[in-house]
C-alpha positions, 0 to 999 in steps of 0.5 A: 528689210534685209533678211539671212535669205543670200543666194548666188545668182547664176552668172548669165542671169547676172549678165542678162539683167545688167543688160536689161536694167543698165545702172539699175542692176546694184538695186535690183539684186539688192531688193531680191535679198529683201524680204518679200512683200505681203499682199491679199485681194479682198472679197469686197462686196460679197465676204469681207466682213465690215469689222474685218478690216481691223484683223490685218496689220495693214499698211496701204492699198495695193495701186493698181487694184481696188480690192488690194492690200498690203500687209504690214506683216505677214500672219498665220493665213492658216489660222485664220477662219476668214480666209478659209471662208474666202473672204480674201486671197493671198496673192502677190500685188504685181500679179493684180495688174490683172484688173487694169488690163481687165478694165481695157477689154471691158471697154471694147464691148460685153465678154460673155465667155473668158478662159483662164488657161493655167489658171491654177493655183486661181488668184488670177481665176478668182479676180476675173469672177470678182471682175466679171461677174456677168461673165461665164469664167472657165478655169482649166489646169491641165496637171490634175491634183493642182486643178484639185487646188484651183476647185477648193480656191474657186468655191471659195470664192462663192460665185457660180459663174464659173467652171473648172476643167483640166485639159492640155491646151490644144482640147480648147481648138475644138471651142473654134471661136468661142472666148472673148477673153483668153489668159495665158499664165505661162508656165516659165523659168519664174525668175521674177520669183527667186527670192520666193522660191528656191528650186525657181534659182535651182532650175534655171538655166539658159537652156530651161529658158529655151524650153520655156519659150518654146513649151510657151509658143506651143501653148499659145498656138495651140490655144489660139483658134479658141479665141475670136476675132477681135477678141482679146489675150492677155499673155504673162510670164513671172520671168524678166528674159526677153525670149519668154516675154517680148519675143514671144508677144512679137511671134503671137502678133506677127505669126498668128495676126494681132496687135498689140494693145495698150494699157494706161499706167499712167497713174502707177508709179514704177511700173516699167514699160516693154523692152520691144518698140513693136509692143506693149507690155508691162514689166514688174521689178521688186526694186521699182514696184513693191512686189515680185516680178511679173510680166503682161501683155494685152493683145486683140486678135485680128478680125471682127467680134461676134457674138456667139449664138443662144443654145438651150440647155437641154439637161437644165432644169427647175427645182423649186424645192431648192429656190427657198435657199437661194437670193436670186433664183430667178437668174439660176438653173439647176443640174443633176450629176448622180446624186449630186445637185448644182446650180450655175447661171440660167443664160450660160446652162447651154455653154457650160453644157456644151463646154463639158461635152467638149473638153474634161470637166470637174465642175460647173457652177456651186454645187449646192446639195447632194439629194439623199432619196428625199433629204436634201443636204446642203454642201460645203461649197453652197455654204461660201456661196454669196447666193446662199440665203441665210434666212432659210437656215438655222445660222448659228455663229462661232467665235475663233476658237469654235471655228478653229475646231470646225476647220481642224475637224474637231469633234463639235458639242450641239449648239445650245438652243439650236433645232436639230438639222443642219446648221450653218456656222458663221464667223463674223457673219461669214459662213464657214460650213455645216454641222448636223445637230443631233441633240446630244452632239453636232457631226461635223460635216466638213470635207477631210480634205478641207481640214487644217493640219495646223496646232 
């Protein structure tokens, strides 16, 4: 669909793409003046309600990801309570591709440990922990208040198998040897998202993207010795130049020791391959491909992959008070910082407190109750946590309307026929968050920086 949102493209851009796509140029910048695609990634299996499925106008089934689908139009996301719960994220399709390189690394042996190194704002995070759930996941944001964003999207989610830090690439060199796995979602010049974002077409320029490439080699370099031999990188720009993609991937290979690894696209239909014989890769444009533009790379490093040694984590600990709240809690231990109560999975309590020790951390697992002298209270994040077990709480469920108040911070009436304590809100059979029934009003014990703004 053609929409008002008509921009001048910058003549070298113009130059450089006719270049790349030949007679394919007139549709390319034709399908930059449509309106963009909608697409979301469900929280299958873990928070998408089964009568769900009717909320979304849908169209069709994101290819090359199972939990991925189209939208016929898009909706008001912000009021709707589902996605505040993290029962699905807004992502764009292409950058789904995720999951067929994903299952590529799986093939070659168990990953234990996977960094996402601008991971921020998390839909690539967030599809690893769906895809990896055995796997320790380390989501870092170097720029602080976006790692802020990337924690909120994480909880969400509602695993523990993960943790966020924020830090400069090069931190991760003194984790010699330690990933599997290792994205790098390279910060670039954003070509592939001009018709979505405007200051993307204001910023670019031949120059920008020099300074791209070489902000994205020193990323790349600097993160290196982090990854282990043999283990896998998987390098993505949402940029179509061949200097911040192609060149770079053959630096990587060539300079740092790796080959490239191929992935199989052979049931996905426009999906373009790499424009460098050297290397794989694969190439997202919006008039092939349903969704915006995106590059990806799959590189294994050379030498051989070991495992890395078991630790024991000195600071885990048992707390049998908490294992009433939760489904599972034989494969779960618990930490302490301050007040403030966390569980994460018992194999990896060593690494993520090895992991702390090394690099800047904001938080590690679900953090599931801050420990008031003897009260326990539950947090918000422990309310999204697919480990919670429901049957030990006071569950009261909401309709939309109820929900909405609960996530504009509204003031709550008691929930009738409710003992007083905490209770957990559901909507949809998905938990939203906590209120405190006091008997004649309940307190809203939603995080101010969770509430939606929105009338």
């Amino acid at each position: 669909m053609k929409t008002d949102n008509l921009f001048t493209l910058p003549r070298a851009f113009e130059e450089n793409m006719k270049a790349i796509l030949g007679d394919e140029y007139p549709d390319f910048e034709s399908s930059l003046h449509e309106t963009p695609s909608v697409s979301i990634r469900l929280n299958s299996g873990l928070k998408f309600p089964e009568k769900g499925h009717g909320l979304f106008p849908r169209d069709s089934q994101v290819p090359w990801c199972r939990s991925g689908i189209y939208l016929a139009e898009r909706p008001s996301f912000t009021l709707d309570p589902l996605f505040h719960a993290g029962s699905y994220y807004v992502q764009e399709a292409a950058s789904m591709f995720v999951e067929q390189c994903a299952n590529t690394v799986r093939q070659h042996g168990d990953i234990d440990h996977i960094l996402d190194l601008c991971a921020a704002p998390g839909g690539k995070s967030t599809h690893l922990i769906s895809l990896f759930p055995e796997s320790l996941i380390v989501c870092n944001e170097p720029v602080r208040p976006r790692a802020a964003i990337l924690g909120e999207n994480i909880s969400r989610w509602g695993r523990a198998n993960s943790m966020i830090t924020s830090c400069d690439p090069s931190e991760f060199r003194r984790l010699n040897h330690f990933f599997d796995f290792v994205l790098v979602d390279a910060p670039c010049s954003g070509e592939g998202m001009f018709r979505r974002e405007a200051e993307a077409l204001k910023e670019w320029s031949p120059e920008n993207i020099r300074r791209c490439s070489l902000r994205q080699s020193r990323i790349v370099r600097d993160v290196w010795d982090s990854l282990k031999p043999g283990g896998f990188m998987l390098y993505g720009t949402c940029t179509y130049n061949m200097e911040e993609n192609e060149k770079l991937v053959e630096f990587i290979a060539d300079s740092l020791g790796a080959e490239s690894v191929p992935v199989d696209i052979r049931s996905f239909n426009g999906i373009s391959p790499s424009l460098n014989s050297k290397i794989h890769a694969y190439r997202f444009f919006p008039h092939r491909t349903r969704g915006e533009g995106l590059f990806l790379s799959l590189l294994r490093k050379n030498g051989e992959r070991k495992q890395n040694p078991a630790g024991k984590a000195r600071h885990a600990c048992r707390a049998p008070e908490l294992d009433p709240w939760i489904l599972q809690n034989s494969a779960f231990t618990y930490t302490r910082n301050n007040d403030r109560i966390y569980m994460l999975p018992e194999k990896f309590a060593a690494d993520v407190e090895f992991i702390g020790k090394t690099v800047y951390t904001l938080s590690s697992g679900t953090e599931i109750c801050t420990a008031k002298g003897k009260e326990l209270i539950p947090s918000f994040d422990f309310a999204h946590s697919a480990e919670i077990n429901t049957g030990n709480f006071t569950v009261r469920a909401v309709d939309k309307t109820e929900a909405l108040r609960f996530l504009k911070r509204e003031s709550m009436s008691a929930p009738p026929d409710t003992a007083r304590g905490y209770v957990l809100l559901t909507y949809l059979g998905v938990p939203l968050g906590w209120v405190k029934n006091i008997g004649s009003r309940a307190n809203n014990m939603l995080p101010h920086n969770r509430k939606i703004r929105i009338r």
